[in-house]
Structure formats: C-alpha cells, structure tokens
C-alpha positions as CSV (number, residue, x, y, z in Angstrom):
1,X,88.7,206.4,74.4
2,X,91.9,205.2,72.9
3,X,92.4,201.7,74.4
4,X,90.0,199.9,72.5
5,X,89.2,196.0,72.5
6,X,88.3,193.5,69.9
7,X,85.7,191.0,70.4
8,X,85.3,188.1,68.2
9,X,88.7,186.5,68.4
10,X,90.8,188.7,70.6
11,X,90.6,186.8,74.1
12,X,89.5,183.8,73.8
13,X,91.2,180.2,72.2
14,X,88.7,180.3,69.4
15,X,91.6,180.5,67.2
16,X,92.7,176.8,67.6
17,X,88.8,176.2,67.3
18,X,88.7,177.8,63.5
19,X,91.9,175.6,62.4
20,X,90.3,172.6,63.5
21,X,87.4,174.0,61.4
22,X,89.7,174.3,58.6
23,X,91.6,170.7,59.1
24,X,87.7,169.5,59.0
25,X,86.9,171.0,55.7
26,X,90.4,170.4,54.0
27,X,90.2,166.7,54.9
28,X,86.7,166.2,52.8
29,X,89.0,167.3,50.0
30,X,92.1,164.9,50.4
31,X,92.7,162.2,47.7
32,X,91.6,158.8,48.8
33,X,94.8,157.1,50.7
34,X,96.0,160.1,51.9
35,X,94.6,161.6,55.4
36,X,96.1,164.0,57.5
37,X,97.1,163.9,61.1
38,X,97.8,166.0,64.0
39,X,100.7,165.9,65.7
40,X,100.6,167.2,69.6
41,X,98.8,170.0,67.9
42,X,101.8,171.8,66.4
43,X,102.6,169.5,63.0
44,X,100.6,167.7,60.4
45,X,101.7,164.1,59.3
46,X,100.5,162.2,56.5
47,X,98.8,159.0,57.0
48,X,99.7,156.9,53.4
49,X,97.6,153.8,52.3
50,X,100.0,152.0,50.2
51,X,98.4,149.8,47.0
52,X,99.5,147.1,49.2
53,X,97.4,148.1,52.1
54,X,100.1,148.7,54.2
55,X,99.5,152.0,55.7
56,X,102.6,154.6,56.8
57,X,102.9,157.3,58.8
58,X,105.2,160.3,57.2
59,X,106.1,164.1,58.6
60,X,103.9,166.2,55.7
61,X,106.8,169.1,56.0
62,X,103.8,171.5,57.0
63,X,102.7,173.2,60.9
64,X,99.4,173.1,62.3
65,X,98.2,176.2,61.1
66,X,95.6,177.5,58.3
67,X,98.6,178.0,55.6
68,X,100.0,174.8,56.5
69,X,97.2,172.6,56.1
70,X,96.3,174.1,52.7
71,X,100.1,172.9,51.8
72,X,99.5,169.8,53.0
73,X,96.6,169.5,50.7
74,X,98.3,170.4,47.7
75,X,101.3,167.8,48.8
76,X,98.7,165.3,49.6
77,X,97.5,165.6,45.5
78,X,101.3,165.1,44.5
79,X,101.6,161.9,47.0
80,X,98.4,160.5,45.3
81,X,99.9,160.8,42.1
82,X,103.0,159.2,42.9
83,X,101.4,156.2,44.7
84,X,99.7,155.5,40.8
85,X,103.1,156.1,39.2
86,X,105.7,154.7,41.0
87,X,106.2,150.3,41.1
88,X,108.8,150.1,44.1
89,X,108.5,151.7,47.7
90,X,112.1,152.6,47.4
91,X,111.6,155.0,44.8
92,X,108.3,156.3,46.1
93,X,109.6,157.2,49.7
94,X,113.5,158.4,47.5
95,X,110.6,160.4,45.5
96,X,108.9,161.3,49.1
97,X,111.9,163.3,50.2
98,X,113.1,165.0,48.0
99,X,109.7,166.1,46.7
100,X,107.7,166.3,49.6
101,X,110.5,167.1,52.2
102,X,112.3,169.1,50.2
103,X,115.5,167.0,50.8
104,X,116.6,167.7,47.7
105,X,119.3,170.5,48.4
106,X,123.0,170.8,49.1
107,X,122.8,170.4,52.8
108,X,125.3,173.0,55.1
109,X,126.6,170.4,57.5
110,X,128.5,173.2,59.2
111,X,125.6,174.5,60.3
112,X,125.8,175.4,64.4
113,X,123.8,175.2,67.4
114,X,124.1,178.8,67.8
115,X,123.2,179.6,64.1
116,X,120.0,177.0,64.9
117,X,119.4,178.7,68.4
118,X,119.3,181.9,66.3
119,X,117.1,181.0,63.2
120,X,114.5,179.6,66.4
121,X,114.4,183.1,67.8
122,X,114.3,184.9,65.0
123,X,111.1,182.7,64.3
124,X,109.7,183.1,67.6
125,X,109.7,187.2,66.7
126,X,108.5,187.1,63.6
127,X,105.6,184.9,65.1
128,X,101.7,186.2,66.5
129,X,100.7,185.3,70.1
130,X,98.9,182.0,69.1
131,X,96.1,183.0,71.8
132,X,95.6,187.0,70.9
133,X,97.2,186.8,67.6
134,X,99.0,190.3,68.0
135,X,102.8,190.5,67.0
136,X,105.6,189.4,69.7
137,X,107.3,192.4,70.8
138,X,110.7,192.6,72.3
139,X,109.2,195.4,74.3
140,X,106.2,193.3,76.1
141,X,107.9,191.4,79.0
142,X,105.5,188.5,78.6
143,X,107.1,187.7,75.1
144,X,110.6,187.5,76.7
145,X,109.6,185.7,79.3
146,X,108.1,183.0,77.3
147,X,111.3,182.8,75.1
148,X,113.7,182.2,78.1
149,X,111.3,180.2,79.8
150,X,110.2,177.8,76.6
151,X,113.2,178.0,74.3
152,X,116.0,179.4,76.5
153,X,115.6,176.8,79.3
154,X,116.8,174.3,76.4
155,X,119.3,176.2,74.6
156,X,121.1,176.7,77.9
157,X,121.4,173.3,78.5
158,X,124.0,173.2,75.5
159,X,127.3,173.7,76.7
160,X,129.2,175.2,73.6
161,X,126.9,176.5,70.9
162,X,129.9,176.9,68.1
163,X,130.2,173.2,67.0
164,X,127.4,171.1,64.9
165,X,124.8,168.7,66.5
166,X,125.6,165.4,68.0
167,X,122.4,163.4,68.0
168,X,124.2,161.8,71.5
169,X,124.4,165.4,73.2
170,X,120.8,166.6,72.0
171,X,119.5,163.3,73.3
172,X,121.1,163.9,76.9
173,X,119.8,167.0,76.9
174,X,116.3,166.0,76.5
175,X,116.7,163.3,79.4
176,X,117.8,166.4,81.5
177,X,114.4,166.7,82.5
178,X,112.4,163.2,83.5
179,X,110.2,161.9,80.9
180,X,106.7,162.2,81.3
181,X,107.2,165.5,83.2
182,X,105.4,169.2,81.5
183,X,109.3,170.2,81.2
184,X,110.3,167.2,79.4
185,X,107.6,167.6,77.0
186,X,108.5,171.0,76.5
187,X,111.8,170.3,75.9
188,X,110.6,167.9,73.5
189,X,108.9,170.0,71.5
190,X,111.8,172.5,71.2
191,X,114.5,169.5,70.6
192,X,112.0,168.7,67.5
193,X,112.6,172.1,66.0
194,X,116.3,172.0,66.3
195,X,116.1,168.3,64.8
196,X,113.8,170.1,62.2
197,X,117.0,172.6,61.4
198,X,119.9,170.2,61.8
199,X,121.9,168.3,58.4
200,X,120.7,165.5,58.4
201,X,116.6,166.2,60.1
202,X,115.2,162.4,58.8
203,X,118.2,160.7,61.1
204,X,117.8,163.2,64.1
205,X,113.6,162.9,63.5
206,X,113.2,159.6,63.5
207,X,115.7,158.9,66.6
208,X,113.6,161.7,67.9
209,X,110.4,160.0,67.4
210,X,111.6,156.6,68.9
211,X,111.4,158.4,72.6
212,X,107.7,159.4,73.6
213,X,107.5,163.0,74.4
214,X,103.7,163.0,76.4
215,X,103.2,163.8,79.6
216,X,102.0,161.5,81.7
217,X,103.2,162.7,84.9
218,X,101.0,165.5,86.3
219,X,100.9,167.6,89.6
220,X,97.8,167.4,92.4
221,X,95.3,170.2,91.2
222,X,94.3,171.7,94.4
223,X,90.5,172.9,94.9
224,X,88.6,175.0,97.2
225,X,84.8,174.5,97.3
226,X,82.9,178.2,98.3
227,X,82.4,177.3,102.2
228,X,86.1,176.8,102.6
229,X,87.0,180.1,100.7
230,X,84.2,182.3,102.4
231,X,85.6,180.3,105.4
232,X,89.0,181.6,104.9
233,X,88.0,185.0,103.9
234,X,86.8,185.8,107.2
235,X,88.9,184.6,109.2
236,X,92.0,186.5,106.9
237,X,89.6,189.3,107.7
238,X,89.3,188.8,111.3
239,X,92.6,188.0,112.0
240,X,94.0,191.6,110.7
241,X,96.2,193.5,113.4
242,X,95.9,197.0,112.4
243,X,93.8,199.2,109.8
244,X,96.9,199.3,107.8
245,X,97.2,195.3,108.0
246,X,93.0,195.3,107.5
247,X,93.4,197.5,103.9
248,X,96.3,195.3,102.5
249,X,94.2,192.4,102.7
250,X,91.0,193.5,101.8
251,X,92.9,194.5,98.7
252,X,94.3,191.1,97.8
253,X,90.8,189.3,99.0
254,X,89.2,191.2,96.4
255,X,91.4,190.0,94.2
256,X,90.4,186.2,95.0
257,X,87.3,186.7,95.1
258,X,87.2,188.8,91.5
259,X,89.0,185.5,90.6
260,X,86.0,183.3,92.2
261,X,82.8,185.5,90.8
262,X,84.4,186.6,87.4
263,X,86.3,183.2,87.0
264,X,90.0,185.6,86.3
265,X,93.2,184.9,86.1
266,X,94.6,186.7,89.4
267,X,96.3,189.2,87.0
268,X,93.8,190.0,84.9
269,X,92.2,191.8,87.4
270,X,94.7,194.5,86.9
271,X,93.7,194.8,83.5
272,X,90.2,195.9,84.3
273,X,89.3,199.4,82.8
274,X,85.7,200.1,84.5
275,X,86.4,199.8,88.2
276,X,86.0,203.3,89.1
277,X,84.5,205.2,85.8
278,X,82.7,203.9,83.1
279,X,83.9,202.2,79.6
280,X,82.5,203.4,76.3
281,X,83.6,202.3,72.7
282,X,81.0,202.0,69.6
283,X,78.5,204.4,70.5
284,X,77.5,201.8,73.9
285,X,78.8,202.6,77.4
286,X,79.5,199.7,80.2
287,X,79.2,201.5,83.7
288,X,81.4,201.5,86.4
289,X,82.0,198.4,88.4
290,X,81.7,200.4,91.6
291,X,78.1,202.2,90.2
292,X,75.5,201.0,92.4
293,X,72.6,201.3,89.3
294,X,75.4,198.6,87.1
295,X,73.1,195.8,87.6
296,X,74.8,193.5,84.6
297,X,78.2,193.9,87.2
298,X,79.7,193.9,83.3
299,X,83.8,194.6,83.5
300,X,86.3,195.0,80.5
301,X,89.5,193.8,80.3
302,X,91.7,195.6,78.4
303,X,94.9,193.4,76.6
304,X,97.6,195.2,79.4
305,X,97.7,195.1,83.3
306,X,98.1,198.3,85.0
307,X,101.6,197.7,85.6
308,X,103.1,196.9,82.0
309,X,102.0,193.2,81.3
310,X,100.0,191.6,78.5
311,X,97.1,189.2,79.6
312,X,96.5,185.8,78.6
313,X,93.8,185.8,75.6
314,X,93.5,189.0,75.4
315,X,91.0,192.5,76.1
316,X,87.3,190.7,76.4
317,X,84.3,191.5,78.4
318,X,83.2,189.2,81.5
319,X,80.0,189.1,83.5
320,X,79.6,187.5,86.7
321,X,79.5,183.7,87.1
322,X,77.6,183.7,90.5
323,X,74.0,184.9,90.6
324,X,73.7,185.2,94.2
325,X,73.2,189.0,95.4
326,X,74.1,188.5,98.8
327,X,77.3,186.7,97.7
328,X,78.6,189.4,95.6
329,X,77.1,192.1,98.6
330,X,79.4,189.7,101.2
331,X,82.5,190.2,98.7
332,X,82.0,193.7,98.2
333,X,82.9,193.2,94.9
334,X,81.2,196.4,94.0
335,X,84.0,198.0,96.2
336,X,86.9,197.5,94.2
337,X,90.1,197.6,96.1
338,X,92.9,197.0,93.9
339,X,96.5,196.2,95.2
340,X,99.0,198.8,95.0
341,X,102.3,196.5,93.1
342,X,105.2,198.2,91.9
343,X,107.4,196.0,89.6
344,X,110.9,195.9,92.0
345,X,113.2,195.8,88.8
346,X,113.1,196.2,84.8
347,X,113.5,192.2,84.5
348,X,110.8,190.7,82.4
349,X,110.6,187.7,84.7
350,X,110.0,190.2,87.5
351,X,107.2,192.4,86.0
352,X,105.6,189.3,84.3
353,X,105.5,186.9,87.6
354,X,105.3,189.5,90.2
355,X,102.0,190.5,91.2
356,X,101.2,187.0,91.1
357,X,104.1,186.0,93.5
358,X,102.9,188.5,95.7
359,X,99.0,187.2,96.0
360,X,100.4,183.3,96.4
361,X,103.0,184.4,98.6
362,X,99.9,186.2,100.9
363,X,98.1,183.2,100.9
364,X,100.5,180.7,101.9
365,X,101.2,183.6,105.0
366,X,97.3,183.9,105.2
367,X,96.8,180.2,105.8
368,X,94.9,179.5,102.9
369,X,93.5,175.9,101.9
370,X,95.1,176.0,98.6
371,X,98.1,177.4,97.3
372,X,97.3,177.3,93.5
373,X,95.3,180.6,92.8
374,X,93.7,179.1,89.7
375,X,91.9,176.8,92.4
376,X,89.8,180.4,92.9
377,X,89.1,180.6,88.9
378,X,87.8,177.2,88.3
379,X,85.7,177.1,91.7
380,X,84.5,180.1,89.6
381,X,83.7,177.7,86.3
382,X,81.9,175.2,88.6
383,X,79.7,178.0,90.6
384,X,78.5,179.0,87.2
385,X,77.5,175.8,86.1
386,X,75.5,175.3,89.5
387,X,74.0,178.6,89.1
388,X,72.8,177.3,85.5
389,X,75.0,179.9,83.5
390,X,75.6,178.0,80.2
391,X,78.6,176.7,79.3
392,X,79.1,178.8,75.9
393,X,78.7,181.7,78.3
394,X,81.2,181.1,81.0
395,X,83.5,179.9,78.8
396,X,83.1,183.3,76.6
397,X,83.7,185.0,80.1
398,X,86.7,182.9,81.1
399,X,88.4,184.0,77.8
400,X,88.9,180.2,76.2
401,X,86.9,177.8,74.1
402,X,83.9,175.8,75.2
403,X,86.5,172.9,74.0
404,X,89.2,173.7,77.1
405,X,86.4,174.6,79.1
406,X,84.7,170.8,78.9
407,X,88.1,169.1,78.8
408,X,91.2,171.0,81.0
409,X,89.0,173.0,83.7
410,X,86.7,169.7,84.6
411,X,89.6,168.1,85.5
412,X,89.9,170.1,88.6
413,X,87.0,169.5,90.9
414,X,86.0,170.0,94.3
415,X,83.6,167.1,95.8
416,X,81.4,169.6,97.7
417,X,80.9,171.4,95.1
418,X,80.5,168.9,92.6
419,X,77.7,167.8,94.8
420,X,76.3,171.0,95.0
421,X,76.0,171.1,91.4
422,X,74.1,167.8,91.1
423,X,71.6,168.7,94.1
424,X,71.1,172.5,93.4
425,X,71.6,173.0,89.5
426,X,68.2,171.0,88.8
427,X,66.6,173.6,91.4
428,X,67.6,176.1,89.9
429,X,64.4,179.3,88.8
430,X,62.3,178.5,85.5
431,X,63.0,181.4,82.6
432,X,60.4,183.9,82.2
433,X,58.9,182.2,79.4
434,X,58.4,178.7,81.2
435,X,57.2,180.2,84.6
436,X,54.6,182.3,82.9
437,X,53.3,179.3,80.9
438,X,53.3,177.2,84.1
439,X,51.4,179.8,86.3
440,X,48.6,180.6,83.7
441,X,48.4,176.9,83.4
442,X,47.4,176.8,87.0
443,X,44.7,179.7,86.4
444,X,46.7,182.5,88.1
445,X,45.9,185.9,86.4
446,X,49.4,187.4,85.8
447,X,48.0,190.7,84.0
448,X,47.4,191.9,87.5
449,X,49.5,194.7,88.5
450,X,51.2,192.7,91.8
451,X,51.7,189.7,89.5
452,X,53.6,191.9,87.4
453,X,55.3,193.6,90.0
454,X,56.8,190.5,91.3
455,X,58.2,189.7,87.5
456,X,59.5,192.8,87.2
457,X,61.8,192.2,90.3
458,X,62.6,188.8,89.8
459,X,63.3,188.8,86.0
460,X,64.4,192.5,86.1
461,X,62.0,193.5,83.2
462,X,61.8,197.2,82.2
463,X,58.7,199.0,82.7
C-alpha cells in the first residue's frame, strides 16, 4: 500500500513535548545568573542576575525550538562572561547588543513593509508544519489558508506596503482588533515579527512589549452531554421527510457520532482509510471498520481527507473511546456512511473550510443543542475518561499530548456528564488480573470450564 503512516511523532503534539524536554535538559547546563525563559511559547528571553542582584529580563535573539535553545546556551556562556568582565551596566547591555543581538551591522533603513511582508512568507515556506512536521507546500490548501488567515489578515491591514515602518501605523494596526481578543493576540504575534525585521527592532520591541498581547477574552465553549446528543440523533432521524432526506442525514450523523466515539475532528473522518477494506502496512493488517469479526473497532487516519486536505496532527491510529457495545450497535458506527462533499471551487479557503461548513451548517438546520462540533470530540474525551480508558491513551487517540489533553480539553465540560464521571468511573469492571485474585479469594474455583467460559466473553481472551 502506498499511503503509508508514521507513528511516533506524526499526529500527535508530542513535538512541543520533546522541546520542552530539551529546554529542561539545556537549563541544568546554563551558567549560574543566566536562566532562560519562554515567551508565549514561540521565543526564548534571558533572565540576567546582575552582581548587584538586580535581575533583567532581555530578548536571547533565539525561537522556541531545539536549534534555538542550543544557541541560547552558547549566548548564555558569552553573557556570563561578560557579567565577570565588564564594571558598568552601560557597557555590558552596549556589549549585549551588539554581541548578543547582533546589532552590530549597517542597518538598511529603507527597508519596506512589502520587502518585510515578503521575507515573513518566504519564512513561513521554508518552515515544517509545527504539529506533523512535514514541509509547507504551496500546493496543500491548508498551508495557504493558514498564511492568509494568520499573516495575511495583518499584512492587509497596511494600506501602502512601499514606504518604511511607522511605529504609529504598526501600533494602530494592532488596536484594529480589541485587546484581549484570539485576533488581537494573533496579530500580536505577527506585529512582533515585523518589529523583529524592522531598522531599528529594540525601539519597535520594546514599545511592542509595553502593550500586553494575552488573551483574556474568550468565547462560551458549548457542551453536549451523551443524553442530549442521542436525544437529538433521533429525533434528526425521525424527523426525515423522505428516503433521500433519511440517507443525507444518516450520513452526516455518523459523522457526529465518529466525532463522539473516536473523539475526531469532524474532518478527519474523511481521512479514514479502513472503512470499507482493510489497512495493512509492516507485515500487520487493521480490518475493515465495517467487518463484523473487527472487534478492536481500530481505524487509520491517513495525513489527507478524501477530498484534497491535510489533517491536523497528522495520519495516526484511533480506537474507540466508548466501551459500550450497544452504544456503538445504536450508532451503527460499524455502518459507515460517509458524506458525499465536492469542493464548489479551487479556493483553498473553500476546500479547506467546506465540509466542515457543511456539517455546522446541518446542525444549526437540524436543531441541534450546540453549534460548535468540537462539543462532539470532547464529549468524546470525557466518555473515555468515564469509561476508565486512560488518559495517555485517549489522548494518543485524539492525536495531541497528555499536556493539551489535561489543560485545553478539560476546560470544556458538560455538568451531566461530569457527574457521570464521578458516580460511574469508580464502578467501573476490575482487570482480569484483580477479578481473578478477588474471586479465588472468595473460594470460587475458576479452572472450571463455565468459569472460564464467562472470562473468555467478558475479557475477550483467546482460546
């Protein structure tokens, strides 16, 4: 089989994970009085304990990455040595920028937006997906879609890109968007790159630095606990018209409810490989979804949808979240029904947001409690957790860290079901080794063949 998926890395935001790692190990080795910070996860600063005691916070010159911390490290040893050599602060911090920072060049103050704007992209292309860590392409839509909607939005906002930055007009860009907003702090983020790349970046970075770029302004998270979505499945069901009106949404329902026992993203079930015919790669084969004997229920994502798009973190494998038979037998999710979508134009924006689109547009028409489909994936993350599937595990499925999985997706919680969690997870069946301990502990004879019978089934042993 030629489309072939890489597990380990590929799909998953274990990449962030390993340069924390990295940041970790690097710091043991730092000089005393010079530690390293993060900076909204993107830039490393230098936190300076000055023979005075006075401590100072300084850019390091370096990005958040595995290279860039290992420069920082050799910059911190040069910083050390200067704080033994030099008697006045002025010449340490004259010393700081033109050593450290590099300041120490003719500077092209003719330099223009558009020649910034263009030195940005060209960076952006030359860049890896920081989830997948496969080259940007101006081929995949998703890649052009994330340049106009991250850098473009913000470039536009410049009205003539031939003369040279005004710290006044990048300012009033910024406050375009209102502070404390996700756009503004995008915005931020990009303003600090073209600060980064302008004449003069100390002046523009630390006017920059004055305004704070967080978000603290965030939108409701909407949730769904499982009676209201099996609620609303029906009824979408029963309220069909016509077998034609019946197919179309049993088609999208099966998306939602992929989304709710596989914890998905709504597109990534267009990326599934297995539905209909099994997946083999390395000698091992995965059977079909739709194979009644598949009792793992194991589906592969592979890195593109059916229609042209890349998925989030990449190809992985997923298993279930929900252990309940009759759930997944009420869901037919062994029926797999996906939804026929045609892209309507070339436009990257269209083929990247379009299938979704069309499944929130259905369920605003379809009356559905919530509006925001990853409502369906994290009712997923909390079904597994009530069902007792481990958090490394669900996380693995989901396709991100155990670290997003504890922080971002327990933000959004339903009350019913977060009761259901703390009323059913402690009831939840003793493993195979505990419940044989406990029943030979109360004298029953388990080598009998009905005793092993009844393990068999309920633990699904072989033979």
């Amino acid at each position: 089989m030629s489309d072939k998926i890489k597990l380990g890395g590929d799909g998953t935001y274990e990449g962030f994970e390993a340069i924390l790692e990295t940041l970790k190990n690097v710091s043991k080795r730092l000089p005393k009085g010079v530690r390293l910070k993060r900076e909204r996860d993107r830039y490393l600063n230098f936190q300076i304990t000055l023979p005075s005691g006075k401590r100072k916070v300084k850019p390091s010159g370096c990005e958040f990455t595995d290279l860039g911390i290992y420069q920082a490290l050799d910059k911190a040893w040069k910083i050390r040595n200067a704080l033994d050599t030099f008697q006045t602060e002025s010449h340490l911090w004259e010393w700081y920028d033109k050593e450290i920072l590099g300041n120490n060049n003719i500077v092209d103050d003719l330099i223009t937006y558009r020649e910034i704007f263009e030195k940005i992209e060209q960076s952006y292309w030359d860049s890896r997906n920081r989830n997948t860590r496969r080259t940007r392409g101006k081929s995949i839509p998703n890649d052009v879609v994330t340049l106009n909607n991250y850098y473009g939005l913000v470039f536009k906002k410049f009205s003539n890109w031939d003369k040279q930055p005004e710290w006044d007009e990048i300012k009033s860009v910024l406050f375009s968007w209102e502070q404390g907003t996700k756009l503004f702090k995008d915005a931020y983020s990009v303003i600090k790159r073209i600060c980064r790349l302008c004449p003069n970046p100390d002046k523009f970075l630390g006017l920059l630095a004055e305004i704070d770029g967080r978000q603290t302004i965030f939108k409701e998270r909407q949730s769904i606990s499982l009676k209201q979505f099996l609620d609303w499945h029906q009824q979408t069901l029963d309220n069909a018209t016509t077998d034609k009106h019946l197919e179309v949404r049993q088609s999208w329902l099966w998306v939602c409810s992929m989304c709710v026992v596989y914890g998905l993203r709504p597109s990534e079930a267009a990326a599934i490989t297995n539905l209909t015919k099994p997946y083999s790669q390395d000698g091992i084969t995965i059977p079909a979804l739709n194979d009644r004997s598949n009792k793992s229920l194991l589906i592969v994502l592979l890195d593109k949808t059916y229609f042209g798009t890349t998925i989030k973190t990449g190809g992985r494998i997923c298993r279930p979240l929900v252990n309940d038979k009759a759930l997944i037998e009420r869901l037919q999710i062994q029926v797999p029904r996906m939804p026929e979508y045609t892209p309507r134009s070339n436009n990257p924006k269209t083929i990247t947001n379009g299938f979704s689109k069309n499944m929130r547009d259905r369920l605003k028409y379809w009356n559905c409690p919530v509006t925001q489909m990853y409502a369906f994936r994290h009712l997923g993350n909390q079904l597994g957790e009530q069902y007792g599937i481990p958090q490394e595990i669900r996380a693995r499925s989901l396709g991100h860290s155990t670290t997003i999985n504890d922080s971002i997706y327990k933000q959004r919680t339903n009350f019913q079901t977060s009761i259901d969690i703390l009323t059913e997870h402690a009831k939840q069946p003793l493993d195979y080794g505990m419940a044989t301990n406990r029943l030979e502990a109360l004298g029953f004879d388990l080598s009998i063949p009905s005793a092993r019978a009844i393990f068999r089934v309920i633990y699904q042993l072989d033979d």
